[in-house]
C-alpha positions in Angstrom: 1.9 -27.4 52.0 2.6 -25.3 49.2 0.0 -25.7 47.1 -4.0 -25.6 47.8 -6.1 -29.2 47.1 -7.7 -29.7 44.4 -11.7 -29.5 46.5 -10.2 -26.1 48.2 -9.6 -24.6 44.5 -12.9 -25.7 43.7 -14.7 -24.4 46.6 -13.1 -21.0 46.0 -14.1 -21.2 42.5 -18.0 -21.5 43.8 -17.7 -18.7 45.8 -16.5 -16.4 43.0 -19.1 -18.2 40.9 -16.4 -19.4 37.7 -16.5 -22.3 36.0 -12.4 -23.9 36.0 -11.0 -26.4 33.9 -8.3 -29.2 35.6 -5.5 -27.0 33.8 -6.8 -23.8 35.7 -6.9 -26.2 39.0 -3.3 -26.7 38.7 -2.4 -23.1 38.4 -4.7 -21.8 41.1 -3.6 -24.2 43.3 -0.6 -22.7 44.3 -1.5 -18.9 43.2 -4.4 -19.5 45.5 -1.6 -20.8 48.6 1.0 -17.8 47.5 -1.8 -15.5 48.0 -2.6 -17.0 51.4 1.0 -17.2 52.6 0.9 -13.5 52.1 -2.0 -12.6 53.5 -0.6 -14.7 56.6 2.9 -12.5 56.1 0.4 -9.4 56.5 -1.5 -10.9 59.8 2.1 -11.1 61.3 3.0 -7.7 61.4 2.6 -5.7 64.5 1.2 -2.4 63.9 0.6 -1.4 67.7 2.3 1.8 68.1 2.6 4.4 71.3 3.0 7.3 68.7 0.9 8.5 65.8 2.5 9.1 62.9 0.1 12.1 61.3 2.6 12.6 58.3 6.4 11.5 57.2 7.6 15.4 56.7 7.2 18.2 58.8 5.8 21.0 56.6 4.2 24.5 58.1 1.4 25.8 56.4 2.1 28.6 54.5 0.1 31.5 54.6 -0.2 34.5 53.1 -1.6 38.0 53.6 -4.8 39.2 53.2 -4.7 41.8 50.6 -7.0 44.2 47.9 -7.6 42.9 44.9 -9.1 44.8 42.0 -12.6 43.4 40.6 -13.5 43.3 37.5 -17.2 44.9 37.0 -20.2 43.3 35.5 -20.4 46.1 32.9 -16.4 45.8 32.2 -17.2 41.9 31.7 -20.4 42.4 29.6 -18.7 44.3 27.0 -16.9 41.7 25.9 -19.7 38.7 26.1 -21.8 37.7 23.0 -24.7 37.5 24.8 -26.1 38.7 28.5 -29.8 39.5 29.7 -29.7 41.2 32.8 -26.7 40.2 35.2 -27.3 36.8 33.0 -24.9 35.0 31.1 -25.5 32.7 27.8 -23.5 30.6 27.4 -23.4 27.4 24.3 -24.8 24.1 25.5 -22.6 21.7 26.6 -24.9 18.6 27.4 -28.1 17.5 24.7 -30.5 15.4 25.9 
């Protein structure tokens, strides 16, 4: 069979609740069946495996060391902010409701 009938098209059409006209019949018909043919392409693959395949390329993690880094103080940071109250930062407004 390589095309779906015409009650089949219509059924499907229900379900998805969408009105067709006779010219969209014709055309879902077999869209509909190529779909199905691959769905039933996808049902036939075996995907039983003994092995598990965590990723295709074997990378190590790269780490590096733990090391000092300078801070930056409040009071070096404050110097150059328009505006701070306390250890408090203002800043514009972004969202108006």
């Amino acid at each position: 069979m390589d095309k779906l009938t015409k009650e089949e098209v219509l059924h499907v059409a229900e379900l998805a609740r969408i009105q067709v006209d006779e010219e969209e019949i014709q055309k879902y018909s077999v869209e509909l069946k190529d779909l199905l043919d691959d769905i039933d392409k996808i049902r036939d693959v075996d995907v039983a495996m003994d092995e598990i395949l965590v990723t295709p390329v074997d990378h190590t993690a790269a780490f590096r060391e733990d090391t000092n880094t300078s801070v930056i103080e409040f009071q070096e940071l404050q110097e150059n902010l328009p505006k701070a109250v306390g250890r408090f930062v203002e800043v514009p407004v972004i969202f108006d409701e």
